[in-house]
PyMOL Python script that loads the backbone (N, CA, C, O; Angstrom):
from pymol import cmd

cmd.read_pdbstr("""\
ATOM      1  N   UNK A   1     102.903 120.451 108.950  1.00  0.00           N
ATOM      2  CA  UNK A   1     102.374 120.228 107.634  1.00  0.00           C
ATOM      3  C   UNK A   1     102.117 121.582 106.972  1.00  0.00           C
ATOM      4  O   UNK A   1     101.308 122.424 107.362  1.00  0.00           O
ATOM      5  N   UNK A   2     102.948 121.668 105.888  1.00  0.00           N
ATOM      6  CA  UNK A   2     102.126 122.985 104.867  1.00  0.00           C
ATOM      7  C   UNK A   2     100.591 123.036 104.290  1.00  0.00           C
ATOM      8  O   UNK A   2      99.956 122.094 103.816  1.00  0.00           O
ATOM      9  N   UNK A   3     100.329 123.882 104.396  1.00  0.00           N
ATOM     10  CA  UNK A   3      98.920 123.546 103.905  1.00  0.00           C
ATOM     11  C   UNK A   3      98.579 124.930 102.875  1.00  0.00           C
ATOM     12  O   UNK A   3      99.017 126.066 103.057  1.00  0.00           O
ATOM     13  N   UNK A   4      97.485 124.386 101.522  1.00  0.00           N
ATOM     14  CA  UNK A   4      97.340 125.434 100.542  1.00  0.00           C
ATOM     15  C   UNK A   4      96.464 126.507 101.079  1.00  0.00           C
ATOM     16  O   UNK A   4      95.731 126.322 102.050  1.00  0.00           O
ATOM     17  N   UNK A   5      96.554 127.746 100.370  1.00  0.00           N
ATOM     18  CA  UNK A   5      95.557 128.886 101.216  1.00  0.00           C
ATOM     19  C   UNK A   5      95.498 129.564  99.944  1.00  0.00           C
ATOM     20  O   UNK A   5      96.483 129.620  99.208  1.00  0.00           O
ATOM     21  N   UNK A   6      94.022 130.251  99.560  1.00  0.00           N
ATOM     22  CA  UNK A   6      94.104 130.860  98.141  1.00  0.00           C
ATOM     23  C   UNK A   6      94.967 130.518  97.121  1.00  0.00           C
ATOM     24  O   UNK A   6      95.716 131.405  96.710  1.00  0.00           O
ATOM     25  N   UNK A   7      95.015 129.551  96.685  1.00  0.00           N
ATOM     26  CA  UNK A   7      95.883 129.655  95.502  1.00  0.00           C
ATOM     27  C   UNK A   7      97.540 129.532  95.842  1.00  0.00           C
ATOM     28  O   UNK A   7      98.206 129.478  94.808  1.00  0.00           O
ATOM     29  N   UNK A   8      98.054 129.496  96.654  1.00  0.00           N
ATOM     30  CA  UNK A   8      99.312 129.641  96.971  1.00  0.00           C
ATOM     31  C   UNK A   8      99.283 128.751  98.248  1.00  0.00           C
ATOM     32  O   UNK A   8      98.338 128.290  98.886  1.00  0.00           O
ATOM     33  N   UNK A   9     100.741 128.655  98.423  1.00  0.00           N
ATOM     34  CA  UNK A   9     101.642 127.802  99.517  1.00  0.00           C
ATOM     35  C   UNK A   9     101.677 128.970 100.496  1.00  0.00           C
ATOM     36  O   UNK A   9     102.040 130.081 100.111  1.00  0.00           O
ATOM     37  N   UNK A  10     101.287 128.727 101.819  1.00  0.00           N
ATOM     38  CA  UNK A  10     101.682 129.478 103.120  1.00  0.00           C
ATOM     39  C   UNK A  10     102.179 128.542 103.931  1.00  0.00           C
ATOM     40  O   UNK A  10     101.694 127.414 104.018  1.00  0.00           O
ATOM     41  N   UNK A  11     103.303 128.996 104.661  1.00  0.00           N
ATOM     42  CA  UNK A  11     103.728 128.055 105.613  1.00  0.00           C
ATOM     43  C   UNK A  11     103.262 128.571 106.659  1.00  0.00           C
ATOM     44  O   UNK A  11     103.344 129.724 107.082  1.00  0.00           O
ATOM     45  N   UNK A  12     102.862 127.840 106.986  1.00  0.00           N
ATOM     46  CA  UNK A  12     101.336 128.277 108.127  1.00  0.00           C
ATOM     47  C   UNK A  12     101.523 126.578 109.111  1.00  0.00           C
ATOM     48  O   UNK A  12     101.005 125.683 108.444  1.00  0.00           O
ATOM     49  N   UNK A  13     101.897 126.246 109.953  1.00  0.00           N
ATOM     50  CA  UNK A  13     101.526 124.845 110.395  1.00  0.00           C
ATOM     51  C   UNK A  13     100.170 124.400 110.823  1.00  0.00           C
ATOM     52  O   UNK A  13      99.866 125.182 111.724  1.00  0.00           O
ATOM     53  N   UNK A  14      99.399 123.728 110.685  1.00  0.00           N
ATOM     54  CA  UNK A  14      98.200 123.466 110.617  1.00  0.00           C
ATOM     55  C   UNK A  14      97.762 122.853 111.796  1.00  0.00           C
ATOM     56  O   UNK A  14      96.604 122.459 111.939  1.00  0.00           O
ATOM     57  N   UNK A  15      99.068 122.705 113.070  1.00  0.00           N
ATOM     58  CA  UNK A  15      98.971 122.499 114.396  1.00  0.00           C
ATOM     59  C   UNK A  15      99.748 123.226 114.874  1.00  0.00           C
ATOM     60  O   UNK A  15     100.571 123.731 114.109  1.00  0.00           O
ATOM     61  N   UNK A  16      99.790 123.512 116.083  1.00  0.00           N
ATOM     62  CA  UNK A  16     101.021 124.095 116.557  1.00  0.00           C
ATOM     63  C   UNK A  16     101.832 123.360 117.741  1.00  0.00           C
ATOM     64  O   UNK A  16     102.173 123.737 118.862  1.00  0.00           O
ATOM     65  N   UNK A  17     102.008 122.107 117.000  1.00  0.00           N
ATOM     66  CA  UNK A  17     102.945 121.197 117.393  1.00  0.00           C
ATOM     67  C   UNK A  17     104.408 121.755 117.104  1.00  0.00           C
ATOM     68  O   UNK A  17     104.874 122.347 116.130  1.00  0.00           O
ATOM     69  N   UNK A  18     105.072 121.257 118.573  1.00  0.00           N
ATOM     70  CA  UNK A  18     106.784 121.156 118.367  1.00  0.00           C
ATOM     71  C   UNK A  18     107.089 120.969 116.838  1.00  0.00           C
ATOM     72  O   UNK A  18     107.316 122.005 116.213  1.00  0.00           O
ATOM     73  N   UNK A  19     107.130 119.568 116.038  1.00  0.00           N
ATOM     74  CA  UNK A  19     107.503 119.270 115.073  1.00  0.00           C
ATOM     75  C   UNK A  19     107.276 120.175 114.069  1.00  0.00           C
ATOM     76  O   UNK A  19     108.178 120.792 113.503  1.00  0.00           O
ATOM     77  N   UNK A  20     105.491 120.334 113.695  1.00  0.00           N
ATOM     78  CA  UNK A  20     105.546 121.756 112.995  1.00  0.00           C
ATOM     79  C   UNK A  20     106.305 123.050 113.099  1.00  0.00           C
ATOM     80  O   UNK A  20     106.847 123.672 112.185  1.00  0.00           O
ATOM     81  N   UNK A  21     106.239 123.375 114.518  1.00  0.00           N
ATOM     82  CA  UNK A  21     106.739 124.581 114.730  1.00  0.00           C
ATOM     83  C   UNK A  21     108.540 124.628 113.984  1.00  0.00           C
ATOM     84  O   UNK A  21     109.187 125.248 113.140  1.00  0.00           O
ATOM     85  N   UNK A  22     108.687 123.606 114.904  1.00  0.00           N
ATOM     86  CA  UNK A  22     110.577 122.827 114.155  1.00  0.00           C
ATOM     87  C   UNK A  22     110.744 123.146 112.654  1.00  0.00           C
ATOM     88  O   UNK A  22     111.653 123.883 112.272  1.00  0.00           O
ATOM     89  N   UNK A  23     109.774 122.531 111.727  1.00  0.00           N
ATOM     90  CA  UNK A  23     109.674 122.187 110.796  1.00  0.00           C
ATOM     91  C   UNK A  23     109.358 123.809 110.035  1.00  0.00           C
ATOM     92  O   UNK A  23     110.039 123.993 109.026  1.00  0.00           O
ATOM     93  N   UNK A  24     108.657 124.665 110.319  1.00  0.00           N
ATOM     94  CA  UNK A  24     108.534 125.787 109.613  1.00  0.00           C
ATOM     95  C   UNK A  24     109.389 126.903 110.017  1.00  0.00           C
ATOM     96  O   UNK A  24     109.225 128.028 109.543  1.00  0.00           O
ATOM     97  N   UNK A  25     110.756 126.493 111.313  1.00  0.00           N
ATOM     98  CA  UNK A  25     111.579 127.134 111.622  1.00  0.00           C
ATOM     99  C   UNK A  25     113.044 126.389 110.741  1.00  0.00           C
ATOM    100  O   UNK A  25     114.067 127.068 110.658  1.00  0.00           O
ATOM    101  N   UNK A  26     113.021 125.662 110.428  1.00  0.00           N
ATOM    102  CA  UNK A  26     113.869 124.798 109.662  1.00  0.00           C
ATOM    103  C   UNK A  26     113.639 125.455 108.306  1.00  0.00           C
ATOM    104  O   UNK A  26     114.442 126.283 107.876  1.00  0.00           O
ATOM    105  N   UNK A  27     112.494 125.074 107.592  1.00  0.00           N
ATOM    106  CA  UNK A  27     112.095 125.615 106.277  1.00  0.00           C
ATOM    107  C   UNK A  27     112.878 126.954 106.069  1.00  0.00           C
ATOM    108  O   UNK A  27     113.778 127.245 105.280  1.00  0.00           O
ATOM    109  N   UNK A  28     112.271 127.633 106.987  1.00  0.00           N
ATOM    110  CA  UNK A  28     112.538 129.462 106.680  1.00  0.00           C
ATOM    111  C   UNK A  28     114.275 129.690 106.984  1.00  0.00           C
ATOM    112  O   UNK A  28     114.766 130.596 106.310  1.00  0.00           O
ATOM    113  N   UNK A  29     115.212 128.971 107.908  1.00  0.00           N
ATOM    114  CA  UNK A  29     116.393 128.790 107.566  1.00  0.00           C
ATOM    115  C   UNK A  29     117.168 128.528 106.213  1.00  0.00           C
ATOM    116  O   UNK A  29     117.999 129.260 105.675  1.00  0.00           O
ATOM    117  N   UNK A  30     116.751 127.460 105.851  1.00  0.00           N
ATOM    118  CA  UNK A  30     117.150 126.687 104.585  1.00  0.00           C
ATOM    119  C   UNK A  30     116.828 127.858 103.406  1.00  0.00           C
ATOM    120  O   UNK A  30     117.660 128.165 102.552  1.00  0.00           O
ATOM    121  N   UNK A  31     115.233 128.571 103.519  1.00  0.00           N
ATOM    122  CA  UNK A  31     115.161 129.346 102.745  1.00  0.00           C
ATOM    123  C   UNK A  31     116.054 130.328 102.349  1.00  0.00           C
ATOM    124  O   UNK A  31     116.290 130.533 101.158  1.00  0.00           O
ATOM    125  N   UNK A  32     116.608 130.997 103.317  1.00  0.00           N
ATOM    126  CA  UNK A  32     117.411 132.218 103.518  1.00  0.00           C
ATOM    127  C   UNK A  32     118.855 131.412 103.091  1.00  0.00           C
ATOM    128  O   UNK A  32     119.426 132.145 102.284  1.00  0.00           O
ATOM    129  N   UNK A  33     119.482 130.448 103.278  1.00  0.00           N
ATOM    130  CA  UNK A  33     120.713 130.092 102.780  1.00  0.00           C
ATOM    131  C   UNK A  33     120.734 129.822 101.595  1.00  0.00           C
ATOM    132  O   UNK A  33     121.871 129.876 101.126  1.00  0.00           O
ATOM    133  N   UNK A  34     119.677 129.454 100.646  1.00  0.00           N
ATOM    134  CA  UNK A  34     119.343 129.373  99.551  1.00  0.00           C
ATOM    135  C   UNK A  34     119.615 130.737  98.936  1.00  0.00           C
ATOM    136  O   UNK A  34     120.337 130.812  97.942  1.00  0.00           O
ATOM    137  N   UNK A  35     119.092 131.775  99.461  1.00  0.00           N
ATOM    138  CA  UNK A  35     118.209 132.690  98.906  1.00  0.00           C
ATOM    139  C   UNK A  35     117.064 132.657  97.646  1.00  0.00           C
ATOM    140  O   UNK A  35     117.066 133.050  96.479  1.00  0.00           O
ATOM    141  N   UNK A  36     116.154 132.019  98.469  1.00  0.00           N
ATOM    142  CA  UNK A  36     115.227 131.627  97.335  1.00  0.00           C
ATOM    143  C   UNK A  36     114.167 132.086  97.696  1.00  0.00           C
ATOM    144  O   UNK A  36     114.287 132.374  98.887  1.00  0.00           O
ATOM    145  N   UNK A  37     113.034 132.356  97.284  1.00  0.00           N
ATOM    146  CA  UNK A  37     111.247 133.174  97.804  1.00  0.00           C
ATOM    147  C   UNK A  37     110.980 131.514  98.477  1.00  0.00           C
ATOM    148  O   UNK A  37     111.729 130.542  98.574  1.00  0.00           O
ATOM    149  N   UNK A  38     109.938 131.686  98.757  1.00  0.00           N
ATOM    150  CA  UNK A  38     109.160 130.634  99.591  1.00  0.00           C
ATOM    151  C   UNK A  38     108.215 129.963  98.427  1.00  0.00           C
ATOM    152  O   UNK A  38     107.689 128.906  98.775  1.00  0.00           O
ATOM    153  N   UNK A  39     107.939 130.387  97.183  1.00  0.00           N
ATOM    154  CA  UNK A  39     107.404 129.279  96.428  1.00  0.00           C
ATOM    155  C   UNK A  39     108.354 129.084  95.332  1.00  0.00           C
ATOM    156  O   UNK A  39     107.788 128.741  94.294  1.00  0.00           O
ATOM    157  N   UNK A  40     109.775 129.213  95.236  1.00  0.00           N
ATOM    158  CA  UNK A  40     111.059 128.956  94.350  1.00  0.00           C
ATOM    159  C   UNK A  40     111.187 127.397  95.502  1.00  0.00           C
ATOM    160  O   UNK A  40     111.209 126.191  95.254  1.00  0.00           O
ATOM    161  N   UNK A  41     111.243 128.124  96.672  1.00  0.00           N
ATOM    162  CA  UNK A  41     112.018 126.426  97.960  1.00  0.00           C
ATOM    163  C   UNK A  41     110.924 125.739  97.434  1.00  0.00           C
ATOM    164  O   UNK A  41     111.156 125.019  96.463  1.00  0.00           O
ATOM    165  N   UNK A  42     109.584 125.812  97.933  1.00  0.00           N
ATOM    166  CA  UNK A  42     108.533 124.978  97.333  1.00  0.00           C
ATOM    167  C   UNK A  42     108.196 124.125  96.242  1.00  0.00           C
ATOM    168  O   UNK A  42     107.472 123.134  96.330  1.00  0.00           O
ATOM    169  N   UNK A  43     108.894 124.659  94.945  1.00  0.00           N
ATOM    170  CA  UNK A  43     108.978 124.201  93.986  1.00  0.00           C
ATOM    171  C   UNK A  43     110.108 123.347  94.005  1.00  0.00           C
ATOM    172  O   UNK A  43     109.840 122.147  94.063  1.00  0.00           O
ATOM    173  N   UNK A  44     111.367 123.681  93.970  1.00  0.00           N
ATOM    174  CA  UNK A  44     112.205 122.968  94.344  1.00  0.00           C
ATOM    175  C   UNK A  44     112.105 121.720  95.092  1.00  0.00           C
ATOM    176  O   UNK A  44     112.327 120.731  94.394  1.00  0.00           O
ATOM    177  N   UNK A  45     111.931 121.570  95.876  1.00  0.00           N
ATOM    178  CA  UNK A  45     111.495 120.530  96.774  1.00  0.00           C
ATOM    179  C   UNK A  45     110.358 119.389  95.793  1.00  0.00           C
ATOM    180  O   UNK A  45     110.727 118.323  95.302  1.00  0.00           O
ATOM    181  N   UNK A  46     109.308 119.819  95.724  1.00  0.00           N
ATOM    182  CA  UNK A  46     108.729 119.346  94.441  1.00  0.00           C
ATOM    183  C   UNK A  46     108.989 118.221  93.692  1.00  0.00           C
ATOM    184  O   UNK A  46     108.944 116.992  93.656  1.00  0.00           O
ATOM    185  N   UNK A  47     109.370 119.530  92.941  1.00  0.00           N
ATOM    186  CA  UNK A  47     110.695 118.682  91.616  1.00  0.00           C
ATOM    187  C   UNK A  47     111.655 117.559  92.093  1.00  0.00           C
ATOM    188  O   UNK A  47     111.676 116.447  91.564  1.00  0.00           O
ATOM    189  N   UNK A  48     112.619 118.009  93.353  1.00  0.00           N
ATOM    190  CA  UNK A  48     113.292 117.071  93.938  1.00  0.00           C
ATOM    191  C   UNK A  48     112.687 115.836  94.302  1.00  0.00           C
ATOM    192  O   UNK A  48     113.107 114.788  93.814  1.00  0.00           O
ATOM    193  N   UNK A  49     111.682 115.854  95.162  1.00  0.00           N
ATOM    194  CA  UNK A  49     110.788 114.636  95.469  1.00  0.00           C
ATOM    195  C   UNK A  49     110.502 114.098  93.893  1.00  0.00           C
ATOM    196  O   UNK A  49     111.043 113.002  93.747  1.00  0.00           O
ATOM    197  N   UNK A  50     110.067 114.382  93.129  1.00  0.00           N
ATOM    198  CA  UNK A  50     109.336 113.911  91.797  1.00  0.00           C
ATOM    199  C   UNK A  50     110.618 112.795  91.282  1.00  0.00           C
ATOM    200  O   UNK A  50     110.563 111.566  91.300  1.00  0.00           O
ATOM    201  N   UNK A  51     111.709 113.633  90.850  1.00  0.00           N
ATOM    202  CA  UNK A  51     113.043 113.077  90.655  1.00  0.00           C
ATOM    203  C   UNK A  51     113.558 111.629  91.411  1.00  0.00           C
ATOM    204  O   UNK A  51     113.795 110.590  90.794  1.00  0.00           O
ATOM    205  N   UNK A  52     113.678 111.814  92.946  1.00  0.00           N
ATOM    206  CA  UNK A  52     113.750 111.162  93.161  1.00  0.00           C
ATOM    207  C   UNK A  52     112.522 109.594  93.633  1.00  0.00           C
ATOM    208  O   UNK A  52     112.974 108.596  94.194  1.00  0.00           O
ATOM    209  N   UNK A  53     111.259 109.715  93.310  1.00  0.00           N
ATOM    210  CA  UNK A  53     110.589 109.240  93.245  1.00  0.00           C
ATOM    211  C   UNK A  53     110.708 108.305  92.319  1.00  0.00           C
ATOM    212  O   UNK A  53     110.718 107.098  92.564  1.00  0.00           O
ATOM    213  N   UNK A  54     110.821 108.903  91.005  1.00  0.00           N
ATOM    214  CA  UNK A  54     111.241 108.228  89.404  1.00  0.00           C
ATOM    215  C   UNK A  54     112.183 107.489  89.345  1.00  0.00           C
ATOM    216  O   UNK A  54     112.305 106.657  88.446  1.00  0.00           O
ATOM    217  N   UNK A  55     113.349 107.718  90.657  1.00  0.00           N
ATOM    218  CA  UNK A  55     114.751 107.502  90.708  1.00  0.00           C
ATOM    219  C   UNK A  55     114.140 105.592  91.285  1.00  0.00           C
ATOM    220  O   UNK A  55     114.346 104.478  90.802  1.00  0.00           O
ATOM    221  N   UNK A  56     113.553 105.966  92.204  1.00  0.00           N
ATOM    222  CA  UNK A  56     113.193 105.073  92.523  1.00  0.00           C
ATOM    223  C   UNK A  56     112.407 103.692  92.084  1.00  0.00           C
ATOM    224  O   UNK A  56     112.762 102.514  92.134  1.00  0.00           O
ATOM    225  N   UNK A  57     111.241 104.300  91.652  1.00  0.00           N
ATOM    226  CA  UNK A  57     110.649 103.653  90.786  1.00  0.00           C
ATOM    227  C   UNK A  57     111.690 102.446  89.326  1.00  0.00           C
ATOM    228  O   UNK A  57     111.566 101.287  88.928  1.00  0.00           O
ATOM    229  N   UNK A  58     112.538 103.510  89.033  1.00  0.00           N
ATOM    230  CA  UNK A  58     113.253 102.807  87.821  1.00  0.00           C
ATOM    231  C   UNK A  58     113.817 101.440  88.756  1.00  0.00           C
ATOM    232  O   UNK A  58     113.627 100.254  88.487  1.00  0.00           O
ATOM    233  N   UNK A  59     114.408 101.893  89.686  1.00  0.00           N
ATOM    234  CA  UNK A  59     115.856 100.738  90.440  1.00  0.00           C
ATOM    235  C   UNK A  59     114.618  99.709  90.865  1.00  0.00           C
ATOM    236  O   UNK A  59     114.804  98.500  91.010  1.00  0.00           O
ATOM    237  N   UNK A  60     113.130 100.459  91.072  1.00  0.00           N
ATOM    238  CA  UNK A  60     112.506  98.910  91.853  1.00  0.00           C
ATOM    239  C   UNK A  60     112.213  98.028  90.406  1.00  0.00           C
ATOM    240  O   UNK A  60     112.133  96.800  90.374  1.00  0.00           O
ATOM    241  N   UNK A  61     112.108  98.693  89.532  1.00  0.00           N
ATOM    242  CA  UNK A  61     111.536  97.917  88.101  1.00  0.00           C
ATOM    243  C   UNK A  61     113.015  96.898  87.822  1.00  0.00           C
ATOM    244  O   UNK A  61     113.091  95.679  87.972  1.00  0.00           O
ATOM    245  N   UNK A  62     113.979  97.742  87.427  1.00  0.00           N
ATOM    246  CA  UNK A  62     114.958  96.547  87.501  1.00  0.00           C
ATOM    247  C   UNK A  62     115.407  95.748  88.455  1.00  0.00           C
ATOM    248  O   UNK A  62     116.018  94.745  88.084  1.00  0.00           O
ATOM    249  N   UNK A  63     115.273  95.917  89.504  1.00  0.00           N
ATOM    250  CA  UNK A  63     115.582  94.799  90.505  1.00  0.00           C
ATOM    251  C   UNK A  63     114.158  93.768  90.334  1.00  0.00           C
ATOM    252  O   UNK A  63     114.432  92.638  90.739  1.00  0.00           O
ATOM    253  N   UNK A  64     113.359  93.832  90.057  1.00  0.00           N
ATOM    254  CA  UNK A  64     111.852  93.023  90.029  1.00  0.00           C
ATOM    255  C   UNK A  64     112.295  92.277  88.461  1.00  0.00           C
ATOM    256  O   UNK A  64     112.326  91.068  88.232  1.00  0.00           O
ATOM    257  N   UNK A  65     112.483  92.935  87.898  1.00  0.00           N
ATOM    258  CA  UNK A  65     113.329  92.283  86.226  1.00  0.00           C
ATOM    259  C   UNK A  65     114.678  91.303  86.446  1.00  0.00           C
ATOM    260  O   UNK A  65     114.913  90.313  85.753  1.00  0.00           O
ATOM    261  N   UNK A  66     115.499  91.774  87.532  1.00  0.00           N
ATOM    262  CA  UNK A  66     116.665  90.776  87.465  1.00  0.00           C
ATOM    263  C   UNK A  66     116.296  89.617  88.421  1.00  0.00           C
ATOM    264  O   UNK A  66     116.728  88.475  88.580  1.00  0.00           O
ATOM    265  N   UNK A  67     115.331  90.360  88.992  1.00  0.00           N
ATOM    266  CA  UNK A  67     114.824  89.124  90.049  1.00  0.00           C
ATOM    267  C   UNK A  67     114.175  87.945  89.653  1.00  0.00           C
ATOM    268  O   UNK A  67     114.400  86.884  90.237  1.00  0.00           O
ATOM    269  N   UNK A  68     113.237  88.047  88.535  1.00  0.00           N
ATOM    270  CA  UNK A  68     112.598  87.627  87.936  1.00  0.00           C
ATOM    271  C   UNK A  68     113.258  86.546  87.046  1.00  0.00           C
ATOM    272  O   UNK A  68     112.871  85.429  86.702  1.00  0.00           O
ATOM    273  N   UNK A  69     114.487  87.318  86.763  1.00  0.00           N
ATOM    274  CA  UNK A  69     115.532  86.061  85.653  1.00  0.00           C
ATOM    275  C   UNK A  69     116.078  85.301  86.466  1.00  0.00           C
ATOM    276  O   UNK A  69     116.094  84.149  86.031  1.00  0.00           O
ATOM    277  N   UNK A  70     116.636  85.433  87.665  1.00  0.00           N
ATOM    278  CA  UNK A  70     116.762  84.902  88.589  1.00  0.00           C
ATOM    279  C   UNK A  70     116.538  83.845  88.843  1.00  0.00           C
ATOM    280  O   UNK A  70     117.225  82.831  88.729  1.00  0.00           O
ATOM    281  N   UNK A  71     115.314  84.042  89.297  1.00  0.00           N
ATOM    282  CA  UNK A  71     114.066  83.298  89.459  1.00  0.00           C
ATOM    283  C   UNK A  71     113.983  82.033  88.237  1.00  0.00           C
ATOM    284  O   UNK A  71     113.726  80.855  88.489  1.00  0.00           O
ATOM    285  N   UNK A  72     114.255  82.578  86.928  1.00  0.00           N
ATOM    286  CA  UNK A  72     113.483  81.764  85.833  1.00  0.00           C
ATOM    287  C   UNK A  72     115.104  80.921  85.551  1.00  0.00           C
ATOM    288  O   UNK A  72     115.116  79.746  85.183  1.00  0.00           O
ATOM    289  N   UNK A  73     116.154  81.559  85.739  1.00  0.00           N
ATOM    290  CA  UNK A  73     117.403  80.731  85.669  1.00  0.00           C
ATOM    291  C   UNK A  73     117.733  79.577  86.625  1.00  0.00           C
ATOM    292  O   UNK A  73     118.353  78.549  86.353  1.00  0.00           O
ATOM    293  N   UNK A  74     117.225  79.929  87.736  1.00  0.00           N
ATOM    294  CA  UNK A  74     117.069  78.629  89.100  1.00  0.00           C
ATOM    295  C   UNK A  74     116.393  77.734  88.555  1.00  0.00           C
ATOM    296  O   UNK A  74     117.032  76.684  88.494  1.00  0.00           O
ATOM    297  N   UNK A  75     115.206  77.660  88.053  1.00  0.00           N
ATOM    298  CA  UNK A  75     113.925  76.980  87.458  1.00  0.00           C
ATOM    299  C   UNK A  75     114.784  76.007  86.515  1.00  0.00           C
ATOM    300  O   UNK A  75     114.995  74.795  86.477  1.00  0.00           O
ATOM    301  N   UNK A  76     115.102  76.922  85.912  1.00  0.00           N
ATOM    302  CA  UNK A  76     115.494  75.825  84.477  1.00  0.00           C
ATOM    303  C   UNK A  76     117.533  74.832  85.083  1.00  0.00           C
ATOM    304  O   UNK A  76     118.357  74.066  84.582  1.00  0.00           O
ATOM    305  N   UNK A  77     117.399  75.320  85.907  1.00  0.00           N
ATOM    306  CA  UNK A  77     119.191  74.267  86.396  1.00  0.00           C
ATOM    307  C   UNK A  77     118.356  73.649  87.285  1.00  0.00           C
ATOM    308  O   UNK A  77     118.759  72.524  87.581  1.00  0.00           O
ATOM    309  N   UNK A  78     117.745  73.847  87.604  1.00  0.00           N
ATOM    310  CA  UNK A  78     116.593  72.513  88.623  1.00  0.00           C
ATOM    311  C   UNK A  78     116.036  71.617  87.627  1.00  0.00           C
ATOM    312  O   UNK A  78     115.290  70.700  87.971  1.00  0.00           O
TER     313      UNK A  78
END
""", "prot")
cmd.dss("prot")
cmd.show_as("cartoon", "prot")
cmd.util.cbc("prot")
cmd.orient("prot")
């Protein structure tokens, strides 16, 4: 897990579990193929999650909308 420290992102794991350890040896890879600072990846990531969050959100609203007609079109041929 990242965790905040003054004002800023340190990748610091907050256990020193395998997975963490994995996980902030993974990070700092990805970083360097990027070539990006460590709060450019941070941000990035971010944004990405946000995006696809929204992405999500939209497809569950219309599937709950077509479902719904669905629903109200069965009703009425019954």
């Amino acid at each position: 897990m990242i965790r905040p420290e003054a004002h800023q992102w340190n990748w610091k794991p907050k256990t020193r579990s395998k997975d963490d350890m994995k996980l902030d040896k993974d990070l700092e890879i990805l970083r360097k193929k990027l070539g990006l600072r460590k709060n450019e990846l941070t941000r990035l990531a971010l944004i990405l999650f946000y995006e696809l969050q929204d992405q999500q959100w939209e497809l569950s609203k219309s599937y709950h909308s077509m479902k719904a007609k669905l629903l109200k079109s069965n009703q009425e041929v019954n």
